[in-house]
C-alpha positions in Angstrom: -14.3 -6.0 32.2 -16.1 -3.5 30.1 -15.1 -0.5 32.5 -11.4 -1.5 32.1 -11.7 -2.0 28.0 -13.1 1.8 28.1 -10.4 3.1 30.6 -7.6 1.2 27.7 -8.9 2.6 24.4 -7.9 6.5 24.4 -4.6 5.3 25.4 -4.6 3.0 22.7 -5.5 5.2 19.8 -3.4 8.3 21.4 -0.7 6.1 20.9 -1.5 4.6 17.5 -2.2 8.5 16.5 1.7 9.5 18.1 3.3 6.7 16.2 1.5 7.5 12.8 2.4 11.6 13.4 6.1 10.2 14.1 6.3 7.8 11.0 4.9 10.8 8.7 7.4 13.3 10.3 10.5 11.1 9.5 9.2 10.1 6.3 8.9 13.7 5.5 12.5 14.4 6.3 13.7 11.5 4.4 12.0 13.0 1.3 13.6 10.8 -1.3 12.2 7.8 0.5 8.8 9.2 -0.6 9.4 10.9 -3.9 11.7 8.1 -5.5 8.3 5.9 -5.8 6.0 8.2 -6.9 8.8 9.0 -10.2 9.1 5.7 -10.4 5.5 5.6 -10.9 5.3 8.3 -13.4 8.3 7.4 -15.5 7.3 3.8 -16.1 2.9 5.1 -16.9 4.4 7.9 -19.3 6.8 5.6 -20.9 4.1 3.5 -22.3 2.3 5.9 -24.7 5.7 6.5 -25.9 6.2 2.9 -26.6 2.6 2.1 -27.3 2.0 5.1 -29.8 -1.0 7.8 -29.9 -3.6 5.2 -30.6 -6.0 6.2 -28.6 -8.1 3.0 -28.2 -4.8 0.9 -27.7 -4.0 3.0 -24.8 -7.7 3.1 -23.7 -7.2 -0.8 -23.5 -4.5 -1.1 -21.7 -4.3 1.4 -19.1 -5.8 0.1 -16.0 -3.3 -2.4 -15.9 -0.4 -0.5 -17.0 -1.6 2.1 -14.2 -2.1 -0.7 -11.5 1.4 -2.9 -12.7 2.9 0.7 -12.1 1.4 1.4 -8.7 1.9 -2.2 -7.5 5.5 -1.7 -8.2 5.9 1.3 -7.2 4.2 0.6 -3.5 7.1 -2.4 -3.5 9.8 0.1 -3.4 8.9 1.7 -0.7 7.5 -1.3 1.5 11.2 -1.8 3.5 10.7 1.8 5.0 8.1 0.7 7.1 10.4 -1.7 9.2 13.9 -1.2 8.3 15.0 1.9 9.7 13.7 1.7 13.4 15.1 -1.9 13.0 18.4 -0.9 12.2 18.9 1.4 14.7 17.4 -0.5 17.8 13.6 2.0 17.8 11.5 -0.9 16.5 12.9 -3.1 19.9 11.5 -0.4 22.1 8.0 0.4 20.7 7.7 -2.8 21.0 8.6 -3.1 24.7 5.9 -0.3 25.2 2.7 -1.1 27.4 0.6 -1.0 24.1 -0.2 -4.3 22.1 2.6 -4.8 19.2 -0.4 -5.2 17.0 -1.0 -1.2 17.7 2.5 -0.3 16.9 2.4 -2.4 13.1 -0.7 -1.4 12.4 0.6 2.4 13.1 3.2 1.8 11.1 1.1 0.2 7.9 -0.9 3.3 8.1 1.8 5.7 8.1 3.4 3.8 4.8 0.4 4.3 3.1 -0.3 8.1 3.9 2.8 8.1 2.5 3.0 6.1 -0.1 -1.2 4.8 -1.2 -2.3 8.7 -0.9 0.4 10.2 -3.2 -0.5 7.2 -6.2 -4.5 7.9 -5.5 -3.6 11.6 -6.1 -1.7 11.4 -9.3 -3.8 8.4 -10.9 -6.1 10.6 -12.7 -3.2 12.5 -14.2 -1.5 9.7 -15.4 -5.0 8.2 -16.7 -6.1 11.5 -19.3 -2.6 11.1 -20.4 -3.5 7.6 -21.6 -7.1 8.3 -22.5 -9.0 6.8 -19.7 -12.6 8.1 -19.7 -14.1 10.4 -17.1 -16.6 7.3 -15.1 -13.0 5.1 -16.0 -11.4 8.1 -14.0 -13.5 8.0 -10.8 -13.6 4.3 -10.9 -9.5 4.2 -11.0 -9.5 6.4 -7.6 -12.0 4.2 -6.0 -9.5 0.7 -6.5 -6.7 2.2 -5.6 -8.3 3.7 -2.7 -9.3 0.2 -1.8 -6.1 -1.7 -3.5 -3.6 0.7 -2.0 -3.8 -0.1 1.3 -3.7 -4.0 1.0 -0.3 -4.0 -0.6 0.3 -2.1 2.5 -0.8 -4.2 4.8 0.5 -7.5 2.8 3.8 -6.1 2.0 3.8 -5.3 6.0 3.6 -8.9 6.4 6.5 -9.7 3.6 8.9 -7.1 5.2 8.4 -8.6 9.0 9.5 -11.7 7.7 12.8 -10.5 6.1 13.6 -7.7 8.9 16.7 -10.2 9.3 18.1 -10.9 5.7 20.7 -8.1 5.0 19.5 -8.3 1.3 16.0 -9.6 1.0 14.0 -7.2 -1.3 14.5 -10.7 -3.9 12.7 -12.9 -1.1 10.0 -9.8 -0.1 9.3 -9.6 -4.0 8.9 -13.5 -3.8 6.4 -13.2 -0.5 4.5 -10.4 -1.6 4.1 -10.6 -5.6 1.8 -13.7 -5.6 -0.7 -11.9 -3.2 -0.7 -8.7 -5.1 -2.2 -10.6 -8.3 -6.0 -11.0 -6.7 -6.2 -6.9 -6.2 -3.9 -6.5 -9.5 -7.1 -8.5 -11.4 -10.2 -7.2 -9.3 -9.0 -3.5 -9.4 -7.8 -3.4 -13.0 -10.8 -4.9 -14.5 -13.0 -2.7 -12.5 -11.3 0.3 -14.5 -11.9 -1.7 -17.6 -15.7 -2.4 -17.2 -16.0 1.2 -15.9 -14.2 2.7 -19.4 -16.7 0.5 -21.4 -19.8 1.2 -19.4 -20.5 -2.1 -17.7 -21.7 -2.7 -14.0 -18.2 -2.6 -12.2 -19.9 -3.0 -8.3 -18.8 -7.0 -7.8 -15.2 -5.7 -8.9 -15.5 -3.2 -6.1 -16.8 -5.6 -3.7 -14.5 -8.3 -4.6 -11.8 -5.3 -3.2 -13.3 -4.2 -0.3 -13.5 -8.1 0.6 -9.9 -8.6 0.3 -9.2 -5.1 1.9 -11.4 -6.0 4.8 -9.6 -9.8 5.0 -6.0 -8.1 4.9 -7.0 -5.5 7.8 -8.0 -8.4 9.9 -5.2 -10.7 9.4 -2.2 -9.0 8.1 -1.8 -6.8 11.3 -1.3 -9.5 13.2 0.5 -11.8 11.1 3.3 -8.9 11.0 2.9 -8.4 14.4 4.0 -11.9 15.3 6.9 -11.8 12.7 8.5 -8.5 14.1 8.1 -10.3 17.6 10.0 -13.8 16.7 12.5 -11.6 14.4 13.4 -9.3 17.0 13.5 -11.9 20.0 
């Protein structure tokens, strides 16, 4: 049982490594697909201070959430290009008629969003945070929860999409699914940010994430592996 488990697995991850290097190359071609999120991101951060005013301790208040409200949404834009396009033109039926579990293929496909999507927001969060005043130990802390935050909207937007591969016009319903389930890492990885800026202990914020993130990894793979299936049967 062992020996054949062993004999599976670098076929397994060969394949999960060919279908994230194929998701990244098509993203990468459809380039507005990627960079229409991250302005959307930008615009709606930089129009704050602008709204808000130079106060610097205003801003200093409420950045973390204006940066996370802003990275939430803008991860929700680009959470129908994980499914959508092989689904419209008949791809996602045959990865999932490969010999590989369909678990393999979601989870592929989750990952590949959020290279695409999670990495760029990291990347540009510390921008976006001097601009409103965040401190420096605010800065590093802001990378941390979205490097732990980014990928469960991933992986729970996964889920939403799956269930609304059929609905010609579902982004309202996906917001519906997927809004609700954004709010725990919205809170934990916000106030993190904000207890970080202000010099308090910020590691049961950080923990609070990684529990979620290792609780979304476990279920939502699946979860969105089973809604692709009954959508596509």
């Amino acid at each position: 049982m062992s020996e054949a488990v062993l004999t599976r697995r670098p076929g397994i991850w060969a394949a999960f490594a060919t279908l994230v290097a194929r998701d990244v190359t098509l993203a990468v071609r459809r380039r507005s697909e990627v960079f229409n999120p991250l302005v959307f991101f930008v615009i709606v951060v930089t129009l704050f201070p602008l709204s808000l005013g130079p106060e610097v301790q205003l801003l200093q208040r409420v950045a973390p959430g204006i940066i996370w409200v802003a990275a939430m949404l803008a991860a929700m834009l680009s959470l129908e290009n994980i499914f959508h396009a092989d689904f419209e033109d008949g791809s996602l039926e045959q990865l999932l008629v490969s010999p590989h579990p369909v678990v393999v293929v979601v989870l592929a496909k989750i990952c590949a969003h959020w290279l695409m999507s999670g990495v760029p927001l990291i990347l540009l969060a510390p921008l976006l945070g001097l601009l409103l005043h965040v401190p420096a130990q605010g800065i590093g802390v802001l990378m941390i929860t979205l490097l732990l935050g980014t990928p469960i909207l991933s992986l729970i937007g996964a889920v939403g999409v799956a269930l609304t591969l059929a609905q010609r016009r579902g982004g309202v319903l996906l917001s519906l699914l997927v809004l609700p389930l954004y709010i725990p890492p919205l809170i934990f990885g916000a106030a993190a940010v904000d207890r970080a800026s202000a010099g308090l202990p910020v590691q049961a914020h950080l923990s609070l994430l990684g529990a979620l993130l290792a609780l979304a990894i476990t279920l939502a793979p699946w979860a969105a592996a089973a809604a692709v299936r009954i959508v596509t049967e």
